[in-house]
C-alpha positions in Angstrom: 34.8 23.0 -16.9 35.0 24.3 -20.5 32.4 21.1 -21.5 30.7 22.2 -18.7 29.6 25.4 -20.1 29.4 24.5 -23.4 27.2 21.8 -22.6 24.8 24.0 -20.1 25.1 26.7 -23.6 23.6 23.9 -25.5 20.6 22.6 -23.3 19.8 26.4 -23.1 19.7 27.0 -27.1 17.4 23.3 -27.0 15.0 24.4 -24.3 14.6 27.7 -25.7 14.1 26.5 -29.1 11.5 23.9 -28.0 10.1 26.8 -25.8 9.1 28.7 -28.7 7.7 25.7 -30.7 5.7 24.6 -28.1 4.2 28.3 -27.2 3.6 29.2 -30.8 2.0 25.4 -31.5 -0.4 26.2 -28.1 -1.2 29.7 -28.9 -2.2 29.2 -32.3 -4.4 26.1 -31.3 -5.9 28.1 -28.5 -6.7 31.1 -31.0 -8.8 28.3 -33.3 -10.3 26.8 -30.5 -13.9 27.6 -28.8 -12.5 27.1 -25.1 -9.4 27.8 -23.3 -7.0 24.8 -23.7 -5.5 23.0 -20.8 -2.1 24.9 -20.3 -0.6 22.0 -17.4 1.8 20.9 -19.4 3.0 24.0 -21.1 3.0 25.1 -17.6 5.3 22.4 -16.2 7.7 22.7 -19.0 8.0 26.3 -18.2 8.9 25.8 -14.5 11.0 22.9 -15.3 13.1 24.7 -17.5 13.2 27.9 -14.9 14.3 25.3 -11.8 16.9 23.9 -13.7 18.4 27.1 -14.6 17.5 26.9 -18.3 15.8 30.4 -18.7 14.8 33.4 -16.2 11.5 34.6 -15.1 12.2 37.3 -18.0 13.4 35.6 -20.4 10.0 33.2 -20.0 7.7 36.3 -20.4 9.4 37.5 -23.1 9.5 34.1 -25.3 5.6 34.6 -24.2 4.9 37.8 -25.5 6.6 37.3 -28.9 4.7 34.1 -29.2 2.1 35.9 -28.5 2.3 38.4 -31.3 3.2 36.2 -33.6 0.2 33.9 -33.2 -2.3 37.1 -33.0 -0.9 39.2 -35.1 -0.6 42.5 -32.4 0.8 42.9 -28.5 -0.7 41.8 -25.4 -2.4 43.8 -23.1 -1.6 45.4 -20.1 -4.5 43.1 -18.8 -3.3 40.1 -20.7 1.0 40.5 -19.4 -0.9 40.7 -15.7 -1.7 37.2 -16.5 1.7 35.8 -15.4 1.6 35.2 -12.0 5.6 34.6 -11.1 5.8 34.8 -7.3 9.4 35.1 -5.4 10.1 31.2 -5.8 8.2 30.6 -9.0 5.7 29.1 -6.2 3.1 30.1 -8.0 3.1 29.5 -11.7 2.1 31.2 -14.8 -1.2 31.5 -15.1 -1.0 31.9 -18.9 
């Protein structure tokens, strides 16, 4: 049971730590690029890691946001945090 946990500890440090590469890689590709990038796969990765108990719905916006700032330089918008679309069963998706 203690391995357990530890182990579960550790694939959530991993996840989150890839989380925030791949967000920070995408957003700063998307603010060089002409047209939106394709977001599927970020997209998938985010739900995966949400189904699997990895990270919250929270926790997922919040790893967003910093990226965010990081990448532009200032805070989304009230427009741009309506973006996330997180229905009652992560049915939906993010629309980032």
């Amino acid at each position: 049971m203690i391995h357990e946990k530890a182990d579960l500890l550790s694939c959530k440090k991993a996840y989150s730590v890839s989380l925030k590469h791949k967000l920070q890689k995408h957003l700063q590709l998307q603010s060089a690029a002409a047209n939106p990038l394709d977001r599927r796969w970020l997209n998938g990765f985010m739900a995966a890691g949400f189904h699997s108990g990895l990270i919250t719905l929270s926790e997922l916006k919040l790893e967003y946001m910093k990226a965010h700032r990081n990448s532009y330089g200032e805070r989304m918008t009230e427009a741009q945090e309506q973006q996330f679309v997180v229905g009652e069963t992560f049915g939906s998706y993010f629309r980032l």
